[in-house]
C-alpha positions, 0 to 999 in steps of 0.5 A: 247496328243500333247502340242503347245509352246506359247510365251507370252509376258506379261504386264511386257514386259517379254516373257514367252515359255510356253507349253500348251495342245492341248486336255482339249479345252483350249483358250489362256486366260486360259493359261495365268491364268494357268501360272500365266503370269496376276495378279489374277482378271485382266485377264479373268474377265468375265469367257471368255465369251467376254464380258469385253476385259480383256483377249485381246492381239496382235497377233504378228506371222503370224498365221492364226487364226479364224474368229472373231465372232460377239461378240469379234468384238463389245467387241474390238470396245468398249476396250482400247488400240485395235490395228490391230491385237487385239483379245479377248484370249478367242476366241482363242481355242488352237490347233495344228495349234497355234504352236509357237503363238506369243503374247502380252497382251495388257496392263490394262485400 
């Protein structure tokens, strides 16, 4: 089992480090409900499919990550607040090459 360090940076402003596993096929979306970095029902409200931009946050390392679906695209281009580098936490699996991920959630509607 190999464990990633994230830094969130929540929607208070505060940054949290935390640890999150490489091997249960985690997204980011469920990390920030695990470590309770979001209000309960004000993150991941429809269960991660990409249909509701509750989970989306700015990617503010250079990682490189994976393309956007069609999906997540139409979700974004319909969401508050979307900047350049926006993206649905849901669409983003976490795996080794996320070490020291860098990101903020974007703030509610």
């Amino acid at each position: 089992m190999l464990d990633i360090t994230l830094h969130i940076t929540d929607r208070d402003g505060m940054t949290h480090e935390v640890q999150a596993p490489t091997d249960m096929v985690m997204n980011v979306m469920e990390v920030v409900k695990g470590f309770e970095l979001a209000p309960e029902g004000t993150i991941g409200i429809c269960g991660g499919m990409a249909m509701c931009a509750s989970c989306q946050c700015y990617i503010e390392s250079d990682h490189i990550l994976p393309q956007q679906s069609d999906d997540e695209l139409a979700m974004l281009s319909e969401a508050f607040f979307v900047k350049s580098n926006s993206r649905l936490g849901c669409q983003i699996q976490i795996t080794e090459e996320l070490d020291g991920l860098r990101l903020t959630l974007a703030p509610e509607e």
